[in-house]
N, C-alpha and C positions, 0 to 999 in steps of 0.2 A: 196276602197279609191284611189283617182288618186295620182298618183306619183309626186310629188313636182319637178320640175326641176329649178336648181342653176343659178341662172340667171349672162350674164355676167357680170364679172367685168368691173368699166371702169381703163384703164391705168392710171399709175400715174405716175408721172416727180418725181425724189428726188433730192435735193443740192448732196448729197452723191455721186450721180453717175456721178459730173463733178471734184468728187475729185482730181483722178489722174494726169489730162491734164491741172485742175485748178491751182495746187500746184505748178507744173512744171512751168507752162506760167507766175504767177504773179511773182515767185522768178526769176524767168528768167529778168523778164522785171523791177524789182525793182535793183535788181545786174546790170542790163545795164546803167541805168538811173544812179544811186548812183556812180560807179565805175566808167563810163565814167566823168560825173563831175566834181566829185571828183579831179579825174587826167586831168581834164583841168585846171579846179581853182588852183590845185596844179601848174603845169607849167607856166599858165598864171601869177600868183602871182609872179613866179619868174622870171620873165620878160622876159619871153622867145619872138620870135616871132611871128606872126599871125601865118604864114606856120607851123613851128614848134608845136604850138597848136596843130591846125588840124591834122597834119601829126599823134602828139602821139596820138589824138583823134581815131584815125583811125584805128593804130596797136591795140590801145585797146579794141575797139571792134571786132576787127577779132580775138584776143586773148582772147578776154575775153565767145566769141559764142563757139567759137574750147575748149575751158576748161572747160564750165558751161554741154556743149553735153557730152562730156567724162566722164565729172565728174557724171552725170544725168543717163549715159549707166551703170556706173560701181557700182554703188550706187543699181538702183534696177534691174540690172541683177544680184545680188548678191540675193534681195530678192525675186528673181523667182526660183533662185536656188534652196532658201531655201522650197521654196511652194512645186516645184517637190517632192525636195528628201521628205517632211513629207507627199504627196499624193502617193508617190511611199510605203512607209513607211506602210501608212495606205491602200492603193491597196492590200497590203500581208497579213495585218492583217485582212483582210478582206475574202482572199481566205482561210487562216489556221483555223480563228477561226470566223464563221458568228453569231453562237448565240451569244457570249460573247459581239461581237461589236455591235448588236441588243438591246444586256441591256444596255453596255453604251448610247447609243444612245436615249435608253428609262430612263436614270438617269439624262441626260443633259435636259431633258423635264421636270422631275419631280421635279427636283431644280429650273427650273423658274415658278414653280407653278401650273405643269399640275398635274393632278389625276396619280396613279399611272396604272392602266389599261387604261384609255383614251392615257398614255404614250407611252403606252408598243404596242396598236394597233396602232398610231400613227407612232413609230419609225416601225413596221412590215412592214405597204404599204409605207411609204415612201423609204427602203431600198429594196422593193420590185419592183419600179419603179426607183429609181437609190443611190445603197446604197454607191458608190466611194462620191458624188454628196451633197448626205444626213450628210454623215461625214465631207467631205470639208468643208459647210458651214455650220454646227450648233457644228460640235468636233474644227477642225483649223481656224475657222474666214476667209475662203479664197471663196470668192463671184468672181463671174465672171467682177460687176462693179469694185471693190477695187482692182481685182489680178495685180500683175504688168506686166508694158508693157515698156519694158526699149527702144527701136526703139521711141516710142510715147512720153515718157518721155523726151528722150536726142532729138527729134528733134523737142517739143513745146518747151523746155528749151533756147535751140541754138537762135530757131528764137524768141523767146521774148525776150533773150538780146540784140539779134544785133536791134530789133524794138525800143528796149528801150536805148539802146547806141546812137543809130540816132539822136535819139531828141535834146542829148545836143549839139549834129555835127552841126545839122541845127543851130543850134542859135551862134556857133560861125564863120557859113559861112554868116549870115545875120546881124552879128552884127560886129561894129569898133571896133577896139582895146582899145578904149580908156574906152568905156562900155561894154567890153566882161565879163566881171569877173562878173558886175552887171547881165546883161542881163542874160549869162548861171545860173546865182545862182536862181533868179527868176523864170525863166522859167522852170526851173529846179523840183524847189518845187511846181509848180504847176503841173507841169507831175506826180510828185508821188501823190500829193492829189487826182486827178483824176483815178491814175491806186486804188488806195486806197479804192475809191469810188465803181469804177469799180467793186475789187475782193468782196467787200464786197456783193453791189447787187446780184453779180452770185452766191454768198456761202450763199444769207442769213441772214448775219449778218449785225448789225449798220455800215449804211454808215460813220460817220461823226468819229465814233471812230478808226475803221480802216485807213482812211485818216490821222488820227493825228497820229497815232502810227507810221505809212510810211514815213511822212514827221518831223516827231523828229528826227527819227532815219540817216535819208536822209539827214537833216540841218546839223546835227551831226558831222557823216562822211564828208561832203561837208568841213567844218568848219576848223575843225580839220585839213584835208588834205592843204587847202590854207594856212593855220599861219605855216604848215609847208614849203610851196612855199615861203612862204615871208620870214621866216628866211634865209632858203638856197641862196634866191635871194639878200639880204640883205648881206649875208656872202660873196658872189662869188662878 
């Protein structure tokens, strides 16, 4: 009987594997958007100057890139720490005790439904071919797309706020003083509807629900931060 050969697979694209740079990039660029705003309408409200605007426009996006990066390095180089030390963890437990972590490995199969000999020769070649590899991703959850990348993280973070800080800049260098408040608020909401749109397309999910959730939360904060500008500018 002739030998059957495995014909090949074709590649497949998953949402999953734009998680990490996705996460980063959209929060990055909804914090720019929201924050910058925010603290315009806040100032503008309180009757500040045009320059003045601008000028705090401006600190706050170079403040707000330099603390979202930081914040983004420190957050998951903490969870790459953590990946190491449980792959270092399980590197040893692997050179001390190979059968033991072959049954495990053959018990994590057999609780999602596999036979238990189909397990047991399953978990064998595959820890036969890379058993660090085999444990990483089916004992710890840590896959090569999902693992952290904190360099990749803090500088798609950085640059999606300052991309998303810009926008409300441009609309208070294009716009009068006398409709900056309108204009940046407008234009404003419609940047996050769109980034909304945006993250949803690339992840998959409902355009239209993602957009509402970005631009509630965006009117919100926007909101809130000017009836703050107008009091203070009211009081002064």
């Amino acid at each position: 009987m002739a030998q059957i050969k495995p014909s090949p697979m074709r590649p497949e694209s998953h949402r999953s594997q734009h998680i990490g740079w996705l996460r980063a990039a959209v929060l990055g660029a909804n914090d720019g958007i929201v924050s910058t705003a925010s603290l315009i309408l806040g100032v503008a409200a309180a009757n500040s100057s045009h320059q003045s605007i601008l000028m705090t426009g401006i600190a706050g996006l170079v403040a707000g890139a330099m603390s979202m990066a930081a914040g983004e390095y420190v957050s998951v180089s903490s969870q790459e720490d953590t990946e190491k030390a449980d792959l270092a963890r399980e590197k040893a437990e692997l050179a001390s005790n190979m059968e033991f972590e072959r049954e495990e490995l053959a018990q994590i199969y057999m609780s999602r439904g596999v036979e238990a000999d189909v397990a047991a020769k399953v978990a064998e070649q595959l820890m036969a071919h890379d058993a660090l590899g085999s444990h990483a991703r089916d004992e710890l959850g840590i896959t090569e797309q999902l693992s952290a990348r904190p360099i990749q993280a803090a500088s798609a973070s950085a640059g999606a706020f300052a991309v998303g800080a810009a926008l409300p800049l441009v609309m208070v260098v294009v716009s009068s003083p006398k409709n900056l408040i309108v204009v940046v608020s407008v234009a404003s909401l419609a940047f996050l509807v769109m980034l909304g749109v945006l993250a949803a397309r690339v992840g998959g999910a409902g355009a239209w629900k993602g957009a509402a959730r970005v631009a509630f939360w965006g009117a919100l904060a926007m909101g809130i931060t000017a009836g703050i500008g107008t009091i203070f500018g009211a009081v002064v």
